[in-house]
N, C-alpha and C positions, 0 to 999 in steps of 0.2 A: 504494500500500500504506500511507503514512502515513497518508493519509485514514482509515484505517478501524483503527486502533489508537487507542488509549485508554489504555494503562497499559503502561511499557518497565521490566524491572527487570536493572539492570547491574554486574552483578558483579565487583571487582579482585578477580584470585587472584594470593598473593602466589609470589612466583619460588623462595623456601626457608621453612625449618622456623624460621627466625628472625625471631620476634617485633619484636624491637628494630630491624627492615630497612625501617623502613614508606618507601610510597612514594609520593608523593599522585595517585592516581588523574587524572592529567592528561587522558588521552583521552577516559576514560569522563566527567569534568566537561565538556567539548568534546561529546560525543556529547547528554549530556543537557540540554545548553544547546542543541540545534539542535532535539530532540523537544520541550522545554516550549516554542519560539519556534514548533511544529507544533500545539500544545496537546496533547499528550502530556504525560502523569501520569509520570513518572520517580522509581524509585528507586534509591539507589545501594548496595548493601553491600561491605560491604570486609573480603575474609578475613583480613585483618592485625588485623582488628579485631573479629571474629564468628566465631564457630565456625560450622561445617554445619547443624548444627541450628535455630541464627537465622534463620541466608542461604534455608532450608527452611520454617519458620514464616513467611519473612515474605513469602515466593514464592505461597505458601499466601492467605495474607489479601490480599498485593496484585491474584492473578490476572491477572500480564502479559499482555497478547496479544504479546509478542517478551521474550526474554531474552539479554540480551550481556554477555559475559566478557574484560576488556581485565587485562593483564598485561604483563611485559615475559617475553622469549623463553625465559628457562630455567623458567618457570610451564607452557611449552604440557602437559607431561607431568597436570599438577595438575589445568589445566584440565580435558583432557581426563577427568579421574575426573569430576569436578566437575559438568560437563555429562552426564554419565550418570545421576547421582542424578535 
């Protein structure tokens, strides 16, 4: 399956409503380091740091063929909105 991807765009949702909590996206950095070593195109947005509307815009222009959402545990709720849009 990596063989035939070309563009992964990898989402951190953050875990609350608090801004000032940021968390440096450690697994999804790990993940997108193993897809560019695959020569996959990776992008990362970071809801700590973009509204829905960017992380949407830029979903849009990139045209993933895979999209991953890395968080820690009290995010799953988020994600799951998140991953519905």
């Amino acid at each position: 399956m990596l063989k035939t991807m070309k563009t992964a765009l990898l989402i951190q949702v953050p875990g609350s409503e608090d801004k000032g909590s940021k968390i440096m996206p450690a697994g999804l950095l790990a993940v997108s380091n193993i897809f560019k070593k695959c020569g996959i195109r990776t992008h990362i947005s970071d809801l700590y740091l973009e509204d829905i509307a960017g992380v949407l815009s830029k979903a849009q222009k990139a045209a993933p063929d895979i999209i991953g959402f890395g968080g820690i545990a009290s995010s799953y709720c988020q994600t799951r909105h998140v991953s519905g849009l």
